[in-house]
C-alpha atoms as a printed R data frame, in Angstrom:
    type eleno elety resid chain resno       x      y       z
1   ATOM     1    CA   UNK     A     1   0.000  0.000   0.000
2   ATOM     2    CA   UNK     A     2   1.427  3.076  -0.881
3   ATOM     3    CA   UNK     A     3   1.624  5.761   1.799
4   ATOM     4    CA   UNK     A     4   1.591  9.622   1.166
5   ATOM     5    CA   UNK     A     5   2.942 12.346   3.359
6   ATOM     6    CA   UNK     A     6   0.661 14.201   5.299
7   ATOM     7    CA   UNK     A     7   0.101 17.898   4.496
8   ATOM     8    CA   UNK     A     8   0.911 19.792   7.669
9   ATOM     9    CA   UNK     A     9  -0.097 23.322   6.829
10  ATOM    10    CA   UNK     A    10   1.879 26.449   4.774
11  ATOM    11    CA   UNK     A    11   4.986 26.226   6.620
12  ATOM    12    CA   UNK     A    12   5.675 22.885   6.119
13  ATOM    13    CA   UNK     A    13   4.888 22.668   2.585
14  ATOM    14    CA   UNK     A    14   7.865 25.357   1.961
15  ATOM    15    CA   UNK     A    15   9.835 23.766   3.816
16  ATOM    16    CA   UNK     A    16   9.185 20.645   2.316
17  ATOM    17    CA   UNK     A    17   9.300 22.285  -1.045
18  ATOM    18    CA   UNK     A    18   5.906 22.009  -2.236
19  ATOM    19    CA   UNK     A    19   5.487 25.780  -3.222
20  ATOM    20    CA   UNK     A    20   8.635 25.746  -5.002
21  ATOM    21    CA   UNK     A    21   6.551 26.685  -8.589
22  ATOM    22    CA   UNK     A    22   3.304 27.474  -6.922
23  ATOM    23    CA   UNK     A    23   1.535 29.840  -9.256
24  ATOM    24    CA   UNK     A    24   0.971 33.459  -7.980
25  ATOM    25    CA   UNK     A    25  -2.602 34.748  -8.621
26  ATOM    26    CA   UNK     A    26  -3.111 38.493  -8.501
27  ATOM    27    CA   UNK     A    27  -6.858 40.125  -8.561
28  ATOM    28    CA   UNK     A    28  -7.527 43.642  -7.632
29  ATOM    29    CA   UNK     A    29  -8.193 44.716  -4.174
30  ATOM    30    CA   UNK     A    30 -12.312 45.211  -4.521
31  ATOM    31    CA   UNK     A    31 -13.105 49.357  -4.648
32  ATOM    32    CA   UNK     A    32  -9.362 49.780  -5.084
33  ATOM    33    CA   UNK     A    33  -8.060 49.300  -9.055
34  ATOM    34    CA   UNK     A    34  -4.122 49.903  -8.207
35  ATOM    35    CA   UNK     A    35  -3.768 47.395  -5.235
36  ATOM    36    CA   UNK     A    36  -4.603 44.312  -5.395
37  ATOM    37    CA   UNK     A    37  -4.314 40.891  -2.973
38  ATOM    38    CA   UNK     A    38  -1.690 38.400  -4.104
39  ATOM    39    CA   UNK     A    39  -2.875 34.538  -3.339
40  ATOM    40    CA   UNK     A    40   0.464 32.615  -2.868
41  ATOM    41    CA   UNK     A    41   0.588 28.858  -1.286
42  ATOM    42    CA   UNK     A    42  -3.053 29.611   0.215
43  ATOM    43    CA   UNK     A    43  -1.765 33.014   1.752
44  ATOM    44    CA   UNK     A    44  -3.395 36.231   0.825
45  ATOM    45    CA   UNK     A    45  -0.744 39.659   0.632
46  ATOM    46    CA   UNK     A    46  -1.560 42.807  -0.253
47  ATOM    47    CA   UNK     A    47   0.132 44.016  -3.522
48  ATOM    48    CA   UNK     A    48   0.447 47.309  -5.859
49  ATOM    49    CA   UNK     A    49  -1.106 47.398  -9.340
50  ATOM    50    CA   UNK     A    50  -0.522 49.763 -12.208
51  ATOM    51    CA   UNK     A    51  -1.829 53.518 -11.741
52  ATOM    52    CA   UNK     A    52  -3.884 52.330 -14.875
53  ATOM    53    CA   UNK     A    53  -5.908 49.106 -13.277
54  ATOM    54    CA   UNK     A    54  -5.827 45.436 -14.882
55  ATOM    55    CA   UNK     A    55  -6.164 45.856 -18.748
56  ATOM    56    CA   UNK     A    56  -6.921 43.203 -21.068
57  ATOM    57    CA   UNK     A    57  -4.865 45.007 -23.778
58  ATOM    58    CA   UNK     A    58  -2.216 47.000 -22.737
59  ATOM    59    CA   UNK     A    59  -0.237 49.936 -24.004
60  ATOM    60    CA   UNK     A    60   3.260 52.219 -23.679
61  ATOM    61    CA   UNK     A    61   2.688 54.702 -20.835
62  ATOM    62    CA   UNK     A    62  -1.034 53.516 -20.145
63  ATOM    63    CA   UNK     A    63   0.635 52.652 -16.498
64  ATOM    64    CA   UNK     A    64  -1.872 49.512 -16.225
65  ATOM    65    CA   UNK     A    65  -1.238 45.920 -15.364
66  ATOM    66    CA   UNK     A    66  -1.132 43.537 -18.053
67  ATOM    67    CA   UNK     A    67  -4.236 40.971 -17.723
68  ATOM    68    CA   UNK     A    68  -2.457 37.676 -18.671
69  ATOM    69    CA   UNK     A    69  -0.229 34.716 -17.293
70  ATOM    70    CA   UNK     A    70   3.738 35.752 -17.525
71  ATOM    71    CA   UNK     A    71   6.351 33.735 -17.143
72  ATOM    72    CA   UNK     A    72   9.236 34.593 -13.662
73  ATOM    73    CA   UNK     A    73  12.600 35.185 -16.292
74  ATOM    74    CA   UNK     A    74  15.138 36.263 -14.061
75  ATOM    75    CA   UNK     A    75  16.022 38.984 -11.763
76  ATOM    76    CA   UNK     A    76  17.984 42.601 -10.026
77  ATOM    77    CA   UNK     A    77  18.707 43.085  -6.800
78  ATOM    78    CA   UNK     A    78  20.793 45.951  -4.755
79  ATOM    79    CA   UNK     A    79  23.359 45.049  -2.723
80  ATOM    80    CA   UNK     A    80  22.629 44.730   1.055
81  ATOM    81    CA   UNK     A    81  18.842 45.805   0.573
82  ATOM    82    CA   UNK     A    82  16.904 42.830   1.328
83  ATOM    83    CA   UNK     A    83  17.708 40.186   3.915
84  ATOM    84    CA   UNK     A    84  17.399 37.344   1.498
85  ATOM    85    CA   UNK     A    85  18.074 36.473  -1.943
86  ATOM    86    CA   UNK     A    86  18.479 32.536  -2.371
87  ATOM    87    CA   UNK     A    87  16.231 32.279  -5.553
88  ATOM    88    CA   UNK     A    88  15.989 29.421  -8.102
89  ATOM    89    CA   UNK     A    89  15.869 32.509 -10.416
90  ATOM    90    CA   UNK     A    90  19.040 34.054 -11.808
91  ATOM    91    CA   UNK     A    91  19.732 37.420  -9.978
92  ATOM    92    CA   UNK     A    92  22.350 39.954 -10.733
93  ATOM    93    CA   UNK     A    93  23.454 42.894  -8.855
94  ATOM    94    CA   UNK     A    94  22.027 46.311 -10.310
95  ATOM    95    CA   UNK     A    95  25.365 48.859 -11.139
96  ATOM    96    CA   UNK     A    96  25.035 52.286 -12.207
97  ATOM    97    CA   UNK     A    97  24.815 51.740 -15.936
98  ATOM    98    CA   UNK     A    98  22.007 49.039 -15.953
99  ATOM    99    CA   UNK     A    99  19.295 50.429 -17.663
100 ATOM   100    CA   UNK     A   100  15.717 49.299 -19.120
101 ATOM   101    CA   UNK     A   101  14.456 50.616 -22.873
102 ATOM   102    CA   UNK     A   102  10.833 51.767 -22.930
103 ATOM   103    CA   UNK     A   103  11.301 53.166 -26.499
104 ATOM   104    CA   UNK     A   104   9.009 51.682 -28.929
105 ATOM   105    CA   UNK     A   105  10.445 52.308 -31.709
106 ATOM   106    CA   UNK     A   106  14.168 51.634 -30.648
107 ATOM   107    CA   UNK     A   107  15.591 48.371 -31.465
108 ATOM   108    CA   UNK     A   108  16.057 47.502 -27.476
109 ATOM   109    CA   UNK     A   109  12.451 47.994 -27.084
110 ATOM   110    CA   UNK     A   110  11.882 46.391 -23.552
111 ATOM   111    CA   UNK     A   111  15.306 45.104 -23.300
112 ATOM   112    CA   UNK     A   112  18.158 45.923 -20.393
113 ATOM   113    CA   UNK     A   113  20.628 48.887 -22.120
114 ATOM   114    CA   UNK     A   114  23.646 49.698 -21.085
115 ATOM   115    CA   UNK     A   115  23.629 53.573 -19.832
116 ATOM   116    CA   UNK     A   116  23.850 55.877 -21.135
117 ATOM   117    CA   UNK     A   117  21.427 55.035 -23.930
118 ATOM   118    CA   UNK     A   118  20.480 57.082 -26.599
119 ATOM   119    CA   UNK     A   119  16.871 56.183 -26.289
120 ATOM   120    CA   UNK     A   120  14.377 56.411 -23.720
121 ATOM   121    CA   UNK     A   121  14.949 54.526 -20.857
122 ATOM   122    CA   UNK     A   122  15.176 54.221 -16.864
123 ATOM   123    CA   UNK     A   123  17.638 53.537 -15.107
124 ATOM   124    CA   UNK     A   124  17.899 50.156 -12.757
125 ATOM   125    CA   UNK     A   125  19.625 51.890 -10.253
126 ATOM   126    CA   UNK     A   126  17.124 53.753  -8.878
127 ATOM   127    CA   UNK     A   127  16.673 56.451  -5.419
128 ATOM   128    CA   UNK     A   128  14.202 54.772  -4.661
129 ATOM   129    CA   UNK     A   129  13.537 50.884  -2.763
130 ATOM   130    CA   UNK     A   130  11.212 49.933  -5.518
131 ATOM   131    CA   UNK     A   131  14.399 47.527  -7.242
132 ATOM   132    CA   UNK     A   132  15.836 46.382  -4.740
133 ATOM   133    CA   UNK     A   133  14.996 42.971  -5.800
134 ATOM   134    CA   UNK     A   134  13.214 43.419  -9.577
135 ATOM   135    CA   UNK     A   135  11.799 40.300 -11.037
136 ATOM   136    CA   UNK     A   136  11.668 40.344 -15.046
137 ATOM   137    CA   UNK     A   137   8.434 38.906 -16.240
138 ATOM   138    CA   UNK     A   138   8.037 37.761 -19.331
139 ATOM   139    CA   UNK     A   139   5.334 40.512 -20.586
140 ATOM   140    CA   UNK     A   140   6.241 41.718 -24.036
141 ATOM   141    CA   UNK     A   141   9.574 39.745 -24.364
142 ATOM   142    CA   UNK     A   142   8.885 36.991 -27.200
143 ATOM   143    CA   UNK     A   143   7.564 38.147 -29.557
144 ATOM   144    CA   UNK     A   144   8.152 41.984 -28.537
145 ATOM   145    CA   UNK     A   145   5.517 43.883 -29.896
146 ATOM   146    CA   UNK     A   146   6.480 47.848 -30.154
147 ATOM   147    CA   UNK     A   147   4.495 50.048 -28.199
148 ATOM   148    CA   UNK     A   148   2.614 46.815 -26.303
149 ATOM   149    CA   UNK     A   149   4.345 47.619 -23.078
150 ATOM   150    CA   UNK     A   150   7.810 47.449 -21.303
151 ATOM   151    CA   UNK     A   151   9.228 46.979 -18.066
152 ATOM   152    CA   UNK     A   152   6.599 44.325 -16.786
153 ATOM   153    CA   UNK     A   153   8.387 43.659 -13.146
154 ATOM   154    CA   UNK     A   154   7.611 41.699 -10.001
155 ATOM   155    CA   UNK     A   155   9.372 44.150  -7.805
156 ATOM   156    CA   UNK     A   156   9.256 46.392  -4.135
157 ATOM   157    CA   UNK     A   157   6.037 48.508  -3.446
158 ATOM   158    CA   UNK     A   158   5.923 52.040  -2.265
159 ATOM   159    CA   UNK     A   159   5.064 52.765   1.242
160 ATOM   160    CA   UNK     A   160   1.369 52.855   1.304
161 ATOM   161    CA   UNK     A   161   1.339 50.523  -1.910
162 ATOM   162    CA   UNK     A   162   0.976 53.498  -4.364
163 ATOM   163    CA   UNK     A   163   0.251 52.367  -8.035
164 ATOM   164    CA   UNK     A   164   3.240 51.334 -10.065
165 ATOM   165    CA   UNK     A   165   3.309 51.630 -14.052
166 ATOM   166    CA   UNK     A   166   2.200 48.524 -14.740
167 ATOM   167    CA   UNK     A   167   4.024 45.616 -12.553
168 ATOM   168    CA   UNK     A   168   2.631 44.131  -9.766
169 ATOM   169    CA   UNK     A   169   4.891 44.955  -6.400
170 ATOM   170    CA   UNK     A   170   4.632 43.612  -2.809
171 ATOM   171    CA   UNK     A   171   6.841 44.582   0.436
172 ATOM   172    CA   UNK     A   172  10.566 43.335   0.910
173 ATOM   173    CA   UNK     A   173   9.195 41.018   3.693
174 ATOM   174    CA   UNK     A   174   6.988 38.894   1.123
175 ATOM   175    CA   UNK     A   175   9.575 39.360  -1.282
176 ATOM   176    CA   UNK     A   176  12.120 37.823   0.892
177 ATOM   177    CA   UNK     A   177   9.917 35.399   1.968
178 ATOM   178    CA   UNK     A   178   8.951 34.404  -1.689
179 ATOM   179    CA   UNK     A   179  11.688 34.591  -3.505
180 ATOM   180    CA   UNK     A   180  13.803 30.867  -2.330
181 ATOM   181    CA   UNK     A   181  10.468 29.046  -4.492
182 ATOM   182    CA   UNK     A   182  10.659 31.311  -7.259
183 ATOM   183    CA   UNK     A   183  12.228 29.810 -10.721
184 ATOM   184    CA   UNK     A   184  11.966 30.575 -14.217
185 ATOM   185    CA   UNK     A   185   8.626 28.108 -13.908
186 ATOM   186    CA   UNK     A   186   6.721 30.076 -11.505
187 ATOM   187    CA   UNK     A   187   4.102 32.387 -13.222
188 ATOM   188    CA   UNK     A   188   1.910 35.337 -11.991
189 ATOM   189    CA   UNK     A   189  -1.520 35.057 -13.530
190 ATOM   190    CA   UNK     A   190  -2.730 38.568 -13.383
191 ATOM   191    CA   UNK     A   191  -7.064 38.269 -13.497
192 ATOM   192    CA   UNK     A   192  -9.947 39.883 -12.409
């Protein structure tokens, strides 16, 4: 007779390795377009959403959330920002000329750039806490599409969880608490 372990609950899944993979489901907070609640391993967190809401078809600069499934690719992180950063995702320390093309019609269209780059484009390395660990999602990326959207991230929210331009963004706490089960076979399915 075959036996079968015995769930014991959320922490002992992950530590057992069962959410390593589990998908992350995002739906907007109800009466509230830009946040939204992040289900994760049967936990519910709090999350920011594009200043633009969930959109079924998205555009450059429309600032909302794409309404699909993406794909985790890989990852950023600054140095000594967030207390962990084992990851079954590649992850490379953000330097000063790390940059991210939001030009349309530039070749690098949604692509990292070196800086300085002689198209639009932000920089990585930013004043802010927002990538201090910056997930790349895989919005956009093959086929890219010009003017379909760019710099689709799983990243840091603002204090308050103030809309973000499109990527979906939770606290450093989840983030460091996520981030060990993450791999380039984890998705975010973005609904409504």
């Amino acid at each position: 007779m075959t036996s079968y372990p015995k769930y014991r609950g959320r922490n002992e899944a992950a530590k057992r390795g069962l959410a390593r993979n589990a998908p992350i489901v995002v739906r907007p907070r109800p009466g509230q377009p830009t946040q939204g609640l992040l289900v994760w391993c049967g936990t519910v967190f709090p999350c920011a959403l594009g200043r633009g809401g969930i959109r079924a078809i998205k555009r450059e600069g429309d600032g909302a959330t794409p309404l699909c499934r993406m794909r985790l690719i890989d990852g950023w992180f600054r140095h000594g920002r967030l207390a962990n950063l084992r990851s079954g995702l590649a992850l490379r320390r953000i330097g000063p000329r790390d940059g991210w093309c939001d030009a349309p019609g530039d070749r690098n269209y949604n692509r990292a750039v070196t800086l300085p780059y002689p198209a639009s484009c932000e920089s990585m390395e930013r004043n802010d806490r927002l990538y201090d660990c910056c997930i790349v999602l895989d919005y956009n990326i093959a086929p890219r599409k010009r003017g379909m959207g760019s710099a689709i991230f799983f990243h840091i929210a603002s204090d308050g969880f103030r809309p973000t331009e499109g990527c979906v963004a939770i606290t450093p706490r989840v983030m460091a608490r996520m981030l060990p089960h993450l791999s380039p076979r984890t998705v975010i399915v973005v609904s409504r």
